[in-house]
C-alpha positions as CSV (number, residue, x, y, z in Angstrom):
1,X,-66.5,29.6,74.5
2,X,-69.7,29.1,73.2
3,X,-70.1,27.7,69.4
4,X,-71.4,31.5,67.5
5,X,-74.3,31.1,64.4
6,X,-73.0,31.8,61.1
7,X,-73.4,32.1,57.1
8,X,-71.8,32.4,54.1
9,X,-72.5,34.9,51.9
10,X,-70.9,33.5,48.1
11,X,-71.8,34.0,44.9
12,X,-71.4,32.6,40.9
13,X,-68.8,34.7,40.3
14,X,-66.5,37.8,41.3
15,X,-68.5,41.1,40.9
16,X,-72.1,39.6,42.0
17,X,-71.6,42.7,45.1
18,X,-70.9,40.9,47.7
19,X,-68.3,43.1,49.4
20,X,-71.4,46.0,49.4
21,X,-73.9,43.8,50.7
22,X,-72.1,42.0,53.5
23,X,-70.7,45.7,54.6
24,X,-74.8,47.0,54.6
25,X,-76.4,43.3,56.0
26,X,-73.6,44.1,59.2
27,X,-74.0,47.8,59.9
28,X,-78.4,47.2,59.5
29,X,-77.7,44.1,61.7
30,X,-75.4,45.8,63.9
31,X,-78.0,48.9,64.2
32,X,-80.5,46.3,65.3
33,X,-78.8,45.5,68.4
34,X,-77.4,42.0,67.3
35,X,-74.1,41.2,67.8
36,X,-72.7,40.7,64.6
37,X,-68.9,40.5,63.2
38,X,-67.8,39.9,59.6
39,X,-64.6,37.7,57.9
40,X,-63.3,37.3,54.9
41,X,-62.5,34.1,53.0
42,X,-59.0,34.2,51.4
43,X,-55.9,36.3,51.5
44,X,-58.0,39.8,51.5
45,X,-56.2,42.5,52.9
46,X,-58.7,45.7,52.6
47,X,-62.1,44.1,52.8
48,X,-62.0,42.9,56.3
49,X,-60.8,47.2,57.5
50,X,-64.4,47.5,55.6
51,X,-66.5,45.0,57.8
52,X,-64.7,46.2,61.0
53,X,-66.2,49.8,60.4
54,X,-69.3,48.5,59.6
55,X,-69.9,46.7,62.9
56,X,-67.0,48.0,65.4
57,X,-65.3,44.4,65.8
58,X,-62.4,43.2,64.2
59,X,-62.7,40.7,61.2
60,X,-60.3,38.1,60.6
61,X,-59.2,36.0,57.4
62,X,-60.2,32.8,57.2
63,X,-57.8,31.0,54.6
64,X,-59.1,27.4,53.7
65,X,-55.8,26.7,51.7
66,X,-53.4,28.4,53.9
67,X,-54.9,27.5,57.4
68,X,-55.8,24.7,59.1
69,X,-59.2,23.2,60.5
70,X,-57.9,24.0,64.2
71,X,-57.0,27.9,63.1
72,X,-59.9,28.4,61.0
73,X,-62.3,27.1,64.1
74,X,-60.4,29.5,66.3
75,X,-60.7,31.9,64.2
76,X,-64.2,31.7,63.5
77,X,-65.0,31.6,67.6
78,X,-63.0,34.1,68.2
79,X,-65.7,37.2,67.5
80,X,-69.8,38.1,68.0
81,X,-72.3,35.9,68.3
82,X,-73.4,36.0,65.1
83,X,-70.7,35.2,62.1
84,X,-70.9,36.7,58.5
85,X,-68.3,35.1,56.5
86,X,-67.9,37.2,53.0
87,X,-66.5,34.8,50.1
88,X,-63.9,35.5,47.6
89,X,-64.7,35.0,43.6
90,X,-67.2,32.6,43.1
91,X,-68.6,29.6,45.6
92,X,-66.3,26.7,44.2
93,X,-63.9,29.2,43.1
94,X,-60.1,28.2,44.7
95,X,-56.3,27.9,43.7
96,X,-55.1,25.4,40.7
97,X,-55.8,22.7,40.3
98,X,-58.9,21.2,42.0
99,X,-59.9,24.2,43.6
100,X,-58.5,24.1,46.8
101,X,-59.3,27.4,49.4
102,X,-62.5,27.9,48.0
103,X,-65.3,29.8,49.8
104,X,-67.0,25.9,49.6
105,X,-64.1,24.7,51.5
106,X,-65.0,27.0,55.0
107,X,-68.5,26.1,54.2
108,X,-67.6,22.2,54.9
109,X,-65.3,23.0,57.5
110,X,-67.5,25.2,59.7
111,X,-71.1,23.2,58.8
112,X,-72.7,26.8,57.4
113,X,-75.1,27.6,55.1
114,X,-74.4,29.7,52.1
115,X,-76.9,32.4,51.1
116,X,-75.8,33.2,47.3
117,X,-75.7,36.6,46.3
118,X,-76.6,36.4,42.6
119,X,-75.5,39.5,39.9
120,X,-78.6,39.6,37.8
121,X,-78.0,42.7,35.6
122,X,-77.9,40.2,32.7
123,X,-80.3,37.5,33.4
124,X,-83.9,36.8,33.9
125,X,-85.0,33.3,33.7
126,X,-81.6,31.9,33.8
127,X,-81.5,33.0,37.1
128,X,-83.4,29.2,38.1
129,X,-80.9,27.0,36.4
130,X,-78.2,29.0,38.1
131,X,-79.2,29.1,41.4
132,X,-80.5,24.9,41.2
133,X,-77.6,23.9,39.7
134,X,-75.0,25.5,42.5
135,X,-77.7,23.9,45.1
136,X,-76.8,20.6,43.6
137,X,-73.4,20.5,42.9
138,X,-72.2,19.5,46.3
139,X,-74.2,17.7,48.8
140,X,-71.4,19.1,51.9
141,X,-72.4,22.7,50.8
142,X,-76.1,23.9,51.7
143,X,-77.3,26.7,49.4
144,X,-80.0,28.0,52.1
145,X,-80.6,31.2,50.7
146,X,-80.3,33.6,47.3
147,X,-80.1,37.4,46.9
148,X,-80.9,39.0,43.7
149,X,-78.7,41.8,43.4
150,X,-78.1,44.3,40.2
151,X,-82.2,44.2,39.5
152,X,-82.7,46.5,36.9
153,X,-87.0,46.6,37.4
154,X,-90.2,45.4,39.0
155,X,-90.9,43.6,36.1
156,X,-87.4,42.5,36.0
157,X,-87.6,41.5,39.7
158,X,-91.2,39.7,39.1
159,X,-89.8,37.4,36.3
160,X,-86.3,36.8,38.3
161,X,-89.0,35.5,41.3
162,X,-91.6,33.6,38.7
163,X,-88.0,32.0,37.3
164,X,-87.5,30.7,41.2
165,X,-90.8,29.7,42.6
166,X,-90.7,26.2,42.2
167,X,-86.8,26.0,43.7
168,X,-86.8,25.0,47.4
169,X,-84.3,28.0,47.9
170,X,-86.0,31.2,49.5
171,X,-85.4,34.2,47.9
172,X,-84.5,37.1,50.6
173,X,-84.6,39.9,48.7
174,X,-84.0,41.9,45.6
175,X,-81.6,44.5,45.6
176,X,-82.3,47.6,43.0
177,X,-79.3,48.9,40.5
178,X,-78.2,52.2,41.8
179,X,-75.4,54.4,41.3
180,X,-72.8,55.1,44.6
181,X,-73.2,52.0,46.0
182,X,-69.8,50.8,44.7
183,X,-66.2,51.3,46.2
184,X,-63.4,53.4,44.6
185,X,-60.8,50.9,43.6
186,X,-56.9,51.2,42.9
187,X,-54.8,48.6,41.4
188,X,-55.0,45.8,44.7
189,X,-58.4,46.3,44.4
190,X,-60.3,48.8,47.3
191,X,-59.1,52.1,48.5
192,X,-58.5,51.5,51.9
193,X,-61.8,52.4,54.2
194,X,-59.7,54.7,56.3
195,X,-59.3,56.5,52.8
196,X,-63.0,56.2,52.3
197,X,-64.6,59.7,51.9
198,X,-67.3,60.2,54.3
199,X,-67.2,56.3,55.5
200,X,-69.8,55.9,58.0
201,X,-72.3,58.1,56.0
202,X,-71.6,55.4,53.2
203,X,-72.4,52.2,55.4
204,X,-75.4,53.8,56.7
205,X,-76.7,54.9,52.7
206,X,-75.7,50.3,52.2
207,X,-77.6,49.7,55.5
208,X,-80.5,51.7,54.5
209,X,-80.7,49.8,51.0
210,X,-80.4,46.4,52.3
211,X,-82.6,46.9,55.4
212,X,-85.5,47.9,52.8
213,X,-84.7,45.5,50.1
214,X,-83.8,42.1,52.3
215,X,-85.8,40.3,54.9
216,X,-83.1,40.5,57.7
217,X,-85.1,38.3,59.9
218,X,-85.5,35.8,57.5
219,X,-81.8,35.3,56.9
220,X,-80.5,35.7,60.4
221,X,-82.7,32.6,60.5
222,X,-81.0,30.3,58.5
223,X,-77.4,30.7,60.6
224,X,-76.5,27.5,62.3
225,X,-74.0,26.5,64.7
226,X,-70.1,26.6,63.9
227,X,-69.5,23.4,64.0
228,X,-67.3,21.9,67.0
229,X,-63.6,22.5,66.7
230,X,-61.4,19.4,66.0
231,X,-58.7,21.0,68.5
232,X,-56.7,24.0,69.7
233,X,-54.7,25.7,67.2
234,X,-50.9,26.3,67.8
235,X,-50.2,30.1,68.2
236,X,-47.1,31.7,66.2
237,X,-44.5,32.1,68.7
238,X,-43.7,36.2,68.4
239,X,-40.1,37.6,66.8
240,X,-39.6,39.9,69.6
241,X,-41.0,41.4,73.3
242,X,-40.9,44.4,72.1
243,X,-42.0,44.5,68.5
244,X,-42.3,48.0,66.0
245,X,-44.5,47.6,63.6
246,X,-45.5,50.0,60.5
247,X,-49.3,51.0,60.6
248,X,-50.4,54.1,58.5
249,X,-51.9,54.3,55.0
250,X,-48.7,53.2,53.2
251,X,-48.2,50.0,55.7
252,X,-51.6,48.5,56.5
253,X,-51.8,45.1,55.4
254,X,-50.5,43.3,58.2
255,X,-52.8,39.8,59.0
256,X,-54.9,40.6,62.3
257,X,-54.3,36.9,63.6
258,X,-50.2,37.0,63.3
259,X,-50.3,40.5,65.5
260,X,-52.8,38.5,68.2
261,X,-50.9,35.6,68.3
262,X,-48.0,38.1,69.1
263,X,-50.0,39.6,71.5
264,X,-51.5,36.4,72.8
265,X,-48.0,35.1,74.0
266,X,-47.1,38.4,76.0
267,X,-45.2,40.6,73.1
268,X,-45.9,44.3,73.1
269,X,-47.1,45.6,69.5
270,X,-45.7,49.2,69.1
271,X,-47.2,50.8,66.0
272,X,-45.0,53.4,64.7
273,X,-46.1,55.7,61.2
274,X,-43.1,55.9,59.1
275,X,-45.2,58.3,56.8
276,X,-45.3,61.1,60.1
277,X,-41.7,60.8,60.0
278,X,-41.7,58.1,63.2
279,X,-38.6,56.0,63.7
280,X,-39.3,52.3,65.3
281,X,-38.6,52.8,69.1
282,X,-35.4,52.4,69.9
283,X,-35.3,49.8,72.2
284,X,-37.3,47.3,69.7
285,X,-36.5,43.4,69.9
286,X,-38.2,43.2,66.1
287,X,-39.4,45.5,63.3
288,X,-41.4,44.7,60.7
289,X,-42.9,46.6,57.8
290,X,-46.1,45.0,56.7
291,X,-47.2,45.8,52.8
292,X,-49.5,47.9,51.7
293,X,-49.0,51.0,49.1
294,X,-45.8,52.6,49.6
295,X,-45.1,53.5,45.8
296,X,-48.5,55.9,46.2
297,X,-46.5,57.2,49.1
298,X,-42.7,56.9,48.0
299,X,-41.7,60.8,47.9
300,X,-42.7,60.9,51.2
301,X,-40.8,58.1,52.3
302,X,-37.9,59.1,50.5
303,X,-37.9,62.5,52.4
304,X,-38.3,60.9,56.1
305,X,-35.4,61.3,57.8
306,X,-36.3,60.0,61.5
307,X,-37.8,57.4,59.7
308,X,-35.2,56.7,58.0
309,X,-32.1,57.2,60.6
310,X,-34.2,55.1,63.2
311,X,-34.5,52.2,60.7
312,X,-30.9,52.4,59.6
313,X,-29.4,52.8,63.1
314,X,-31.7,49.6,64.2
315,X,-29.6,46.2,65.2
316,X,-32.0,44.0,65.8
317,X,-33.9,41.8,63.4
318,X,-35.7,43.4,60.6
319,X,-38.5,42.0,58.2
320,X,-40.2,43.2,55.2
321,X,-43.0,42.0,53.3
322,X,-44.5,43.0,50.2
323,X,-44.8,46.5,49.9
324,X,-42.4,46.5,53.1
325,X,-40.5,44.6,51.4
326,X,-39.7,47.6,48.9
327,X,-39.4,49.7,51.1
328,X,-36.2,48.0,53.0
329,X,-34.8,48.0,49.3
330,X,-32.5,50.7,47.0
331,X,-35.3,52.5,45.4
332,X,-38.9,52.6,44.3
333,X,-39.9,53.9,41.0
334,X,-43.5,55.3,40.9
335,X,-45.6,54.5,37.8
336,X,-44.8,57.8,36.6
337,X,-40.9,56.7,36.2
338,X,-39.8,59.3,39.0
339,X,-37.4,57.2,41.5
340,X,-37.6,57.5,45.1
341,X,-34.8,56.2,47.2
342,X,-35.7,53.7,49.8
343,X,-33.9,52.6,53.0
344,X,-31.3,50.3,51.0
345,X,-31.0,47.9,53.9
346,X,-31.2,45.2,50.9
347,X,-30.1,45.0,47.5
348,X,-32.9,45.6,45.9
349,X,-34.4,47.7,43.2
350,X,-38.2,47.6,42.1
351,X,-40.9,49.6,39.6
352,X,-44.2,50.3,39.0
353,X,-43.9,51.9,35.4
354,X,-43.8,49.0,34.2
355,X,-46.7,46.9,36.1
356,X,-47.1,42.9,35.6
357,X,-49.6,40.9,38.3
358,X,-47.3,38.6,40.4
359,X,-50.4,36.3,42.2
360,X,-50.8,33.3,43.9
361,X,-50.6,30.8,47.0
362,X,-46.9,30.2,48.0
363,X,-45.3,27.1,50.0
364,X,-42.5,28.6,51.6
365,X,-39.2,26.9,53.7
366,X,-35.9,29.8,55.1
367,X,-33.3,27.4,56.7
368,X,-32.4,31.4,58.4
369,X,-34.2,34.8,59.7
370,X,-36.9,35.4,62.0
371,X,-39.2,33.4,60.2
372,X,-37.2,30.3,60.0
373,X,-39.3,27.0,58.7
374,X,-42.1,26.3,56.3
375,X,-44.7,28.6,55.8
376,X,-48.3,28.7,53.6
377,X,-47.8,32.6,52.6
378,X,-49.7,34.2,49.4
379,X,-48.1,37.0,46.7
380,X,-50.2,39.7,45.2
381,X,-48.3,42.5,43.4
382,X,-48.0,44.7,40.4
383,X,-44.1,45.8,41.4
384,X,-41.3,44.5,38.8
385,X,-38.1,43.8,39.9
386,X,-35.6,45.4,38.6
387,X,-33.0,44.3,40.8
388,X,-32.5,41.6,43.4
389,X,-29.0,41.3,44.8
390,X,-27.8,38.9,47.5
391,X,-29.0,35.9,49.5
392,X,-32.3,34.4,49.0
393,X,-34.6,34.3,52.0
394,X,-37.0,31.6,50.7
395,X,-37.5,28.4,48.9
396,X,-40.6,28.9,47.1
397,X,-43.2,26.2,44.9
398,X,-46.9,27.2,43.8
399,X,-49.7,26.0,45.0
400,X,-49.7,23.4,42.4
401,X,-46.2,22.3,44.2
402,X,-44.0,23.3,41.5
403,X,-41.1,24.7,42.3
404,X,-40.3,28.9,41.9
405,X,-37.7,30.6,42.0
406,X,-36.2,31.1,45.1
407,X,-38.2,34.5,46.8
408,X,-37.0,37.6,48.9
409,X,-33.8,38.3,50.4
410,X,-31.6,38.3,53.3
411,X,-28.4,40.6,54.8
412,X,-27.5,40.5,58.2
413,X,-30.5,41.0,60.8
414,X,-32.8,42.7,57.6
415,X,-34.7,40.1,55.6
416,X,-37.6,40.2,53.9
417,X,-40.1,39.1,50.6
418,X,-42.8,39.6,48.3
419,X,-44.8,36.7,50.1
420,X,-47.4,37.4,52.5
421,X,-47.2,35.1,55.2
422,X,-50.0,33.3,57.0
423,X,-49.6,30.4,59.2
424,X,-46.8,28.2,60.0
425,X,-46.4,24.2,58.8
């Protein structure tokens, strides 16, 4: 397979409009006739459902902490001909305590330029010392390119141009303030795009602003190679043959690579929607509940009987993650303090009127289940616990390697955790 061109679309800081702008450069790009795809740096799980609408090809995560040189080269091979890498939070920006996962990180890994996308709704001739100084703060990462996004003005735009003519960075456009441009958001961030109202009307309005506002030519000209991969990745070894898997709006944040690496070594992936009232199929080898938002669905649940008798008369292995997690649990309580009873395949109680951030990159080791070994995984939830009853699944430390305590649960063949996980040690 031939090496694809890429970039790197960063920024200073979380909130420069990245997410907008990558969807609009890849549906204008996509319009054109080039063969585009998107990825996302980090543990994103609603983002990349955004870039594969915008250019009809899947878009992967590419996790410099959790993953590996070999999986991240895969990875990045593995779509269009051209590669647009979105960045999480700000260019250097990575997990305690030097850093570590950074959007900077895939930039070094993969050779790429970065074209910074810069939020200038409060700046003007700052903008130089901004831009020169992330230029020079690492000689391995190329700043090629800046976007001004957020301008407020033509004056505004002439000074934030005057500010940057002596830099040896080009500026590629200048992208005007303007209201329904941004997402709705919910408390993980994005509503979902297949919840977006009227989605492809809304990439085409982000296309339209960014094909008038950016020289597309010019950037698609700074790309360069993905540089050469150091050597082929090992695959996940699949759970099952047969494996059910929960896909609807309430179980939707399953990693794209794990399910191809499934699919990759010959295991069927059987979607089921347990919030149509679908039971796993019968005959499953494996079923697993991805997370996602199942307390904004959790009367529904509650009231899904074939669901429910499908999952409860099921004797093979069964795994839970996150929001999946929950749902194999006693109960959910909404964040209105109405509780829903779950599956109560484990011991386990949780609520959301009561909300506190649980976030961060986990090392992970289970001596038993289906995921058995040591695993890089990531957390990112709002649920409290308010009750955890039986066997830990998991010995967990931080990404700083101190040690947590120990994560998830186990009972019989259903197992499962708060822990996203994402490639194998």
């Amino acid at each position: 397979m031939s090496a694809p061109t890429g970039l790197i679309l960063s920024a200073p800081s979380s909130g420069s409009g990245k997410t907008t702008l990558t969807l609009g450069l890849l549906r204008a790009l996509s319009r054109r006739g080039v063969d585009v795809s998107g990825a996302k740096s980090g543990p994103d799980y609603i983002d990349p459902r955004f870039h594969a609408a915008a250019c009809g090809r899947e878009c992967p995560n590419l996790d410099a902490w959790a993953m590996g040189p070999a999986r991240l080269h895969d990875l990045a091979r593995s779509g269009a001909e051209l590669l647009l890498i979105e960045g999480a939070m700000g260019l250097f920006d990575g997990a305690p305590p030097e850093g570590r996962g950074a959007t900077a990180d895939l930039a070094r890994t993969f050779g790429l330029p970065v074209v910074l996308v810069v939020d200038c709704a409060r700046l003007a001739h700052s903008v130089a010392p901004l831009v020169n100084g992330f230029a020079q703060h690492d000689p391995a990462v190329r700043v090629a390119g800046v976007i001004l996004n957020h301008v407020g003005s033509p004056r505004h735009e002439a000074m934030l141009r005057a500010s940057l003519q002596d830099s040896l960075i080009p500026v590629l456009g200048a992208v005007y303030r303007q209201a329904g441009l941004e997402h709705p958001s919910r408390h993980l961030g994005l509503v979902q795009a297949e919840e977006h109202p009227d989605l492809q009307a809304y990439l085409d309005r982000v296309a339209d602003v960014v094909e008038a506002a950016i020289d597309l030519d010019a950037l698609v000209a700074l790309a360069s190679h993905v540089s050469a991969t150091p050597s082929t990745a090992t695959r996940l070894a699949p759970p099952g043959q047969r494996i059910a898997v929960a896909s609807d709006k309430a179980f939707a944040f399953a990693y794209p690579h794990i399910l191809s690496d499934w699919r990759a070594a010959g295991a069927e992936v059987l979607p089921f929607s347990p919030l149509a009232d679908e039971a796993p199929i019968p005959d499953a080898d494996f079923i697993f509940l991805p997370g996602g938002y199942p307390e904004l669905h959790a009367g529904k649940l509650a009231a899904a009987q074939t669901f429910k008798q499908g999952m409860l008369a099921a004797t093979c292995p069964i795994y839970g993650e996150c929001g999946g997690y929950m749902t194999l649990g006693r109960a959910i309580t909404d964040k209105n303090g109405v509780r829903h009873e779950m599956l109560g395949l484990l011991g386990l109680e949780t609520s959301f009127a009561k909300r506190k951030l649980h976030l961060g990159y986990r090392s992970l080791h289970a001596d038993h289940g289906p995921f058995a070994g040591r695993w890089n995984a990531h957390e990112f939830h709002y649920a409290t616990t308010l009750l955890a009853e039986g066997a830990p699944l998991f010995n967990a430390t931080d990404a700083e390697g101190r040690a947590l305590a120990p994560m998830g649960l186990i009972e019989g063949h259903v197992s499962g955790s708060f822990a996203h996980l994402i490639d194998q040690v």
